[in-house]
DOPAFI-754398 format. One record per residue (C-alpha): residue in one letter; x, y, z. Coordinates in nm, 3 decimals, padded with zeros to 5 digits. Layout:
+------+---------+---------+---------+
! resn !      px !      py !      pz !
+------+---------+---------+---------+
!    a !       X !       Y !       Z !
...
+------+---------+---------+---------+
END
This chain:
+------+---------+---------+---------+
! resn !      px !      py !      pz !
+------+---------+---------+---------+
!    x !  03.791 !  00.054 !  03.046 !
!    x !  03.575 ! -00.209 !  02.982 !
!    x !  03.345 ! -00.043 !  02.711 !
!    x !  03.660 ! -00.025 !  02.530 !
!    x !  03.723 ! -00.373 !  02.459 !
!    x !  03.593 ! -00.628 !  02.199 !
!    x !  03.520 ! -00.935 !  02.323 !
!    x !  03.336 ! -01.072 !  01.978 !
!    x !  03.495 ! -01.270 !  01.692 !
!    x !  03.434 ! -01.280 !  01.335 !
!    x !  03.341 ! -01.630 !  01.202 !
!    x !  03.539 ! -01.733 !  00.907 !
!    x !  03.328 ! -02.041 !  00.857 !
!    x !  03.004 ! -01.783 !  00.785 !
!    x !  02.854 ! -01.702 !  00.488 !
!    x !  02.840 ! -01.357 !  00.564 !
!    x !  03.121 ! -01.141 !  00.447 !
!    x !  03.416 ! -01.034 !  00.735 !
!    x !  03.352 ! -00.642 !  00.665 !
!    x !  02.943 ! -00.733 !  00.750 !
!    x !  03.042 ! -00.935 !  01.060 !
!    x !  03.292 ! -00.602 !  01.198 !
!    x !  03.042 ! -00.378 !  01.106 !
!    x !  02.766 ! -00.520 !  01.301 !
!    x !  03.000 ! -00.593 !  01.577 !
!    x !  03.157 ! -00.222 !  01.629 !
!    x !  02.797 ! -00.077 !  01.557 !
!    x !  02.643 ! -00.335 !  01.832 !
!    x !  02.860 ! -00.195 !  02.110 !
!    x !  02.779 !  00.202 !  01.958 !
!    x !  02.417 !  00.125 !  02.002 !
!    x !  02.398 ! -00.048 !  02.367 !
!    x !  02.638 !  00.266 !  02.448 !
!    x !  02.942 !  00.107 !  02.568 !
!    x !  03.143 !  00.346 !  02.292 !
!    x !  02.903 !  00.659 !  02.344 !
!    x !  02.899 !  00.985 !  02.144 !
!    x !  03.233 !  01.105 !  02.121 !
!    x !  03.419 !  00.808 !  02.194 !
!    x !  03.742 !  00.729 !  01.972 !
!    x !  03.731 !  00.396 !  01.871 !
!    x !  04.048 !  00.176 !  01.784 !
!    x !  04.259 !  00.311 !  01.544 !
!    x !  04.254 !  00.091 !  01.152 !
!    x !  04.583 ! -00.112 !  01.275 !
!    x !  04.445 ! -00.230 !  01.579 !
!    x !  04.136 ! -00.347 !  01.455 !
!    x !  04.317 ! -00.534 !  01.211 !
!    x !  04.498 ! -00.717 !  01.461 !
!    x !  04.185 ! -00.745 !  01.712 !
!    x !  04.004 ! -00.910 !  01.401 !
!    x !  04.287 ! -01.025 !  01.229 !
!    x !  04.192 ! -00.934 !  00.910 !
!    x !  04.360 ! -00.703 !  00.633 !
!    x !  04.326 ! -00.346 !  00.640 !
!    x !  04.095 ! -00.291 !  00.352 !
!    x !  03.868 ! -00.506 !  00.523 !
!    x !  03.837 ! -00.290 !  00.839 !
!    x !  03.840 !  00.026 !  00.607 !
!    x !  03.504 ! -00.137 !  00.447 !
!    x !  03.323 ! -00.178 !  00.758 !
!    x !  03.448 !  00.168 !  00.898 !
!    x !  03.329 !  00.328 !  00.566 !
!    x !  02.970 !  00.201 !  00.626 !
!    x !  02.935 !  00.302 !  00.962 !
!    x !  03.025 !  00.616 !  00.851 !
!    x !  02.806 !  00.675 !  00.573 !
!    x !  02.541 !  00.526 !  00.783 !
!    x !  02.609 !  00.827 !  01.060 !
!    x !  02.752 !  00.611 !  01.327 !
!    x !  03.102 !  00.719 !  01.358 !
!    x !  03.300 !  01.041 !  01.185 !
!    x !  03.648 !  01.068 !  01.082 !
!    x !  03.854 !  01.368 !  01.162 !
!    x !  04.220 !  01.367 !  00.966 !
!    x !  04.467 !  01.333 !  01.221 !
!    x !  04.267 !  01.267 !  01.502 !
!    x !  04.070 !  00.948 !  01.410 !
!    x !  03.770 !  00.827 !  01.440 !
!    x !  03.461 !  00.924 !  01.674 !
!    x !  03.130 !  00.791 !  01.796 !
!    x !  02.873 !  00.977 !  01.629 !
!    x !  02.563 !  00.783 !  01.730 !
!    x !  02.315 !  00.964 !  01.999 !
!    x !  02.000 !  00.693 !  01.942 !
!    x !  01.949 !  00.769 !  02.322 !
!    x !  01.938 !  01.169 !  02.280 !
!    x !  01.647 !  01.200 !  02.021 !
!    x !  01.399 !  01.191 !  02.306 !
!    x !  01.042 !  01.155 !  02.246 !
!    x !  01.051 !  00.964 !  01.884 !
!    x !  00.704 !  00.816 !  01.674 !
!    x !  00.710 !  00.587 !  01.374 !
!    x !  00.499 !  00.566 !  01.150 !
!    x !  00.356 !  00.309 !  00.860 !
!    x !  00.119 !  00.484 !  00.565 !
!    x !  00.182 !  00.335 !  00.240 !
!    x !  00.167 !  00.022 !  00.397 !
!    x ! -00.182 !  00.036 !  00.535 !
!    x ! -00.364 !  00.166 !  00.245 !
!    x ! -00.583 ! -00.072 !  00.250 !
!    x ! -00.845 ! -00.161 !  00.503 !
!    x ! -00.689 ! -00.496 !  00.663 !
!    x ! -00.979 ! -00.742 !  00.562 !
!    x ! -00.946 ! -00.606 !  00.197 !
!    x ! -00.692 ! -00.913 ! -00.004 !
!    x ! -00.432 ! -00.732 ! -00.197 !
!    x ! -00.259 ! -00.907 ! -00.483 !
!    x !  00.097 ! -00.745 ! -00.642 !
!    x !  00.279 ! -00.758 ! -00.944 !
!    x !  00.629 ! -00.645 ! -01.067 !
!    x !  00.573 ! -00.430 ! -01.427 !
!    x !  00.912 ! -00.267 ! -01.419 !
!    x !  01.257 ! -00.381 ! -01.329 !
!    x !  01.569 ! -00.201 ! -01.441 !
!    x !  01.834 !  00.069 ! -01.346 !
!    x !  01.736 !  00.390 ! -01.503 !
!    x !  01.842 !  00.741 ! -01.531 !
!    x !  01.644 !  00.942 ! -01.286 !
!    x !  01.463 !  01.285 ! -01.348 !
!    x !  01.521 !  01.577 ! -01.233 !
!    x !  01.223 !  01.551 ! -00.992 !
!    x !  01.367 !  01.227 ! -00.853 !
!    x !  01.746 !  01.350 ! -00.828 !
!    x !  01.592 !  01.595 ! -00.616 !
!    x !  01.454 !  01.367 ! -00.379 !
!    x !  01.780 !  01.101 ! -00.399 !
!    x !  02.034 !  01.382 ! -00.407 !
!    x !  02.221 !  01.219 ! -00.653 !
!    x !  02.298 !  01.225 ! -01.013 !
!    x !  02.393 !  00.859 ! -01.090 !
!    x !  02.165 !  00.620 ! -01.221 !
!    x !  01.912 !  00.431 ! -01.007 !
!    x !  01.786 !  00.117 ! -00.936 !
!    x !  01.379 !  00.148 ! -00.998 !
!    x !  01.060 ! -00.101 ! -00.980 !
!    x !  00.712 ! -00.041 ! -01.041 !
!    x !  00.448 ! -00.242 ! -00.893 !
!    x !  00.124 ! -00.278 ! -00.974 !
!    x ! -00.164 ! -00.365 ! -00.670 !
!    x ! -00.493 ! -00.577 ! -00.740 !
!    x ! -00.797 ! -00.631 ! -00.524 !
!    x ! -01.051 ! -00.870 ! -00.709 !
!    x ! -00.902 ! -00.826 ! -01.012 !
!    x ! -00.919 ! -00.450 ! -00.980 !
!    x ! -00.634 ! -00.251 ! -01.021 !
!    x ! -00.601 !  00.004 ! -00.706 !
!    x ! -00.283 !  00.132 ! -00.688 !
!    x !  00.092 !  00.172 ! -00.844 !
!    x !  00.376 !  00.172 ! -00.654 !
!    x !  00.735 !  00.301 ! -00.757 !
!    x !  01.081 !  00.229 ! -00.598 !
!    x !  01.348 !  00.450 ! -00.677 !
!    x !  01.667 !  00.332 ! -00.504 !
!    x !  02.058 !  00.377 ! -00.521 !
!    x !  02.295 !  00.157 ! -00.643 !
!    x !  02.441 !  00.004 ! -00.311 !
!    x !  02.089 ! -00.060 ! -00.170 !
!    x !  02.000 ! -00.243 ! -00.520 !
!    x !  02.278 ! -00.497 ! -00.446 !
!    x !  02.173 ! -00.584 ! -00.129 !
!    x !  01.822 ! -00.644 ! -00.199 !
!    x !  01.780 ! -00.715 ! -00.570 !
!    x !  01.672 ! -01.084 ! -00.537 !
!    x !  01.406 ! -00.984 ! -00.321 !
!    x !  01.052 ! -00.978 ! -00.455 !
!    x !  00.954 ! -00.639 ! -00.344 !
!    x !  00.581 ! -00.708 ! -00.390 !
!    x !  00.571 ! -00.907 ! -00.151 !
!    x !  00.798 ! -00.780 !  00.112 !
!    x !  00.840 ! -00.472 !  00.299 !
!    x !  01.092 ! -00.238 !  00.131 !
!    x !  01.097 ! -00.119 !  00.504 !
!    x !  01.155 ! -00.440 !  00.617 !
!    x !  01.371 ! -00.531 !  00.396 !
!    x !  01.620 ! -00.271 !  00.417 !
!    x !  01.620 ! -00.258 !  00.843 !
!    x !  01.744 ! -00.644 !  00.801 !
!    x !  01.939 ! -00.667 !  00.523 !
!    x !  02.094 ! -00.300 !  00.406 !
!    x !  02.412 ! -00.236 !  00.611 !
!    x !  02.247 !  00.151 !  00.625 !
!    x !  01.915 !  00.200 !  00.842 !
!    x !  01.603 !  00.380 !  00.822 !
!    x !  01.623 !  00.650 !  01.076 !
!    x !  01.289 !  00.860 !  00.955 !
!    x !  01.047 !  00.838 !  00.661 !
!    x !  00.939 !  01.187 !  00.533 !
!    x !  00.563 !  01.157 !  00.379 !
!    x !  00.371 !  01.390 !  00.177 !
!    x !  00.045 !  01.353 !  00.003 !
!    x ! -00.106 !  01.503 ! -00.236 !
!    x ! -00.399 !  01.512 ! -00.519 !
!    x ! -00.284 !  01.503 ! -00.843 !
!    x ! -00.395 !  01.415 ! -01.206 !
!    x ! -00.301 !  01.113 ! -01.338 !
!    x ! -00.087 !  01.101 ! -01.689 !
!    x ! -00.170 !  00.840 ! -01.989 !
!    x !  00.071 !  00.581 ! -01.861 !
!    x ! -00.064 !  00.552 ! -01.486 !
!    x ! -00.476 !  00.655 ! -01.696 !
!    x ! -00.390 !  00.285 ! -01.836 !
!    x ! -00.292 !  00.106 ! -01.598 !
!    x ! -00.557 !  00.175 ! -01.319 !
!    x ! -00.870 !  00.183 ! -01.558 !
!    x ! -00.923 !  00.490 ! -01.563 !
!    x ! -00.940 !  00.825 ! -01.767 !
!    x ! -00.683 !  01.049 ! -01.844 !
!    x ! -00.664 !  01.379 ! -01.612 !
!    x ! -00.884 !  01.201 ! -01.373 !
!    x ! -00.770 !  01.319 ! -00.991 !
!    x ! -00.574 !  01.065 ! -00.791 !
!    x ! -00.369 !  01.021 ! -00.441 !
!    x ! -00.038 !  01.047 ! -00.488 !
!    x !  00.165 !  00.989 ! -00.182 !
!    x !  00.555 !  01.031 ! -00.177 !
!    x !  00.801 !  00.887 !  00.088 !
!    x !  01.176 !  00.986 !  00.127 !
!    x !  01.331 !  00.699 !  00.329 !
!    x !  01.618 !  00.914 !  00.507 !
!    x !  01.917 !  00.761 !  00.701 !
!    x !  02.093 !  00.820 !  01.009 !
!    x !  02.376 !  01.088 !  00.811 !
!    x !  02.027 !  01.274 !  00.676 !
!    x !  02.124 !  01.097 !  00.328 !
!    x !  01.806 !  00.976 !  00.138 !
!    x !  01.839 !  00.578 !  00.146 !
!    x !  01.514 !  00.568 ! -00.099 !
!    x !  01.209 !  00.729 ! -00.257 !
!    x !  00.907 !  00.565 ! -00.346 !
!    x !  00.577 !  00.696 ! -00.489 !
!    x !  00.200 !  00.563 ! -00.463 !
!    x ! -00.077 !  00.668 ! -00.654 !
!    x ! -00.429 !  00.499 ! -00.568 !
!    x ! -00.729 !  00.491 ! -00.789 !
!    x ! -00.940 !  00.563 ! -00.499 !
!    x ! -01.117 !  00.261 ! -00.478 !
!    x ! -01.114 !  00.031 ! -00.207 !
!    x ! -00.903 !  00.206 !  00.015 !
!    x ! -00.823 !  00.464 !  00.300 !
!    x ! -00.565 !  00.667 !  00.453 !
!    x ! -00.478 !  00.481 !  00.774 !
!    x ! -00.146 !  00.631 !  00.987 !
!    x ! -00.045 !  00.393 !  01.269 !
!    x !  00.198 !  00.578 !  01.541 !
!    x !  00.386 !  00.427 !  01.773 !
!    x !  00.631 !  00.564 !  02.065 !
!    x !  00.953 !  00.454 !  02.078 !
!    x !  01.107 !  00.367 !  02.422 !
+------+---------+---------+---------+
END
């Protein structure tokens, strides 16, 4: 059939490794749906000779597309399209954290914390993991004012991927749907009013047990594995809740 065949090269002249380049090739052709849900895809030794690479190479890309929820392995059988994009009918994204702050409002950011970290138990709950993390803490300004801290607690493979990134000024959303191998497929928010501890009491001016927004987002992949967690808490100055949705076609 012609779904079945793979027409696209790798370029050994790029910069980008050969695992990235079959990756994005086999999960190109899952997501237009010429391999569709269920589909066995060529086995390890014929990709090898299709790309004409080694096999740990095509093992690497295969292992990413699976942990990112596009195909499955079954031992003895091989391994299947798992991608139904086109079945989860009626979809809406959403940006919060993001839009804080009114748009005409400037925001300035800073980096306070940078460093791999064991998490709590709080956060292993959210990351499903027990391994140490990769975590930031940001800091938000408007006039001078402090208005809001931002935390980033993400796994290992993600850190590689976007570690020389400035994530004060980019979009950890952003950032991960161009450059992580493993895609947002939902963002679960909560929010909630809390009061504020001595550390977070410093660093937004203001007193000790004083109420505060605290909004949590669990950045979940395609497998349902949590790709990251981050946590804001605002002063409440300056700002407002603002939820943009959006239908996806």
């Amino acid at each position: 059939m012609e779904g079945d065949l793979i027409e696209e090269t790798i370029d050994r002249d790029s910069q980008q490794k050969l695992y990235v380049q079959i990756h994005q090739i086999i999960k190109g052709k899952i997501e237009k749906g010429e391999w569709h849900t269920g589909k066995i895809i060529p086995s390890e030794d014929e990709l090898c000779k299709i790309f004409d690479v080694s096999k740990a190479t095509v093992r690497l890309a295969i292992y990413e597309l699976v942990r990112s929820g596009y195909l499955r392995r079954q031992q003895g059988k091989g391994t299947f399209v798992t991608y139904s994009g086109s079945h989860f009918g009626i979809t809406m994204k959403t940006r919060l954290t993001e839009d804080m702050l009114s748009k005409d409002i400037a925001v300035d950011k800073k980096i306070l914390t940078k460093e791999m970290r064991k998490p709590s138990n709080e956060i292993r709950g959210y990351l499903g993991q027990q391994d140490e993390v990769f975590f930031v803490r940001c800091k938000a300004f408007s006039d001078n004012e402090p208005v809001y801290i931002e935390e980033f607690f993400l796994p290992l493979w993600l850190k590689q991927e976007i570690y020389d990134d400035d994530l004060c000024q980019t979009s950890i959303y952003e950032l991960i749907q161009n450059k992580a191998i493993k895609k947002i497929f939902k963002i679960i928010q909560s929010i909630e009013v809390i009061e504020i501890n001595q550390d977070v009491a410093n660093e937004l001016n203001m007193q000790i047990g004083c109420h505060a927004l605290c909004v949590h987002s669990i950045l979940v992949g395609l497998d349902g594995t949590t790709i990251a967690y981050i946590k804001l808490i605002g002063s409440g100055k300056k700002y407002k809740i603002q939820t943009e949705f959006e239908k996806i076609r």
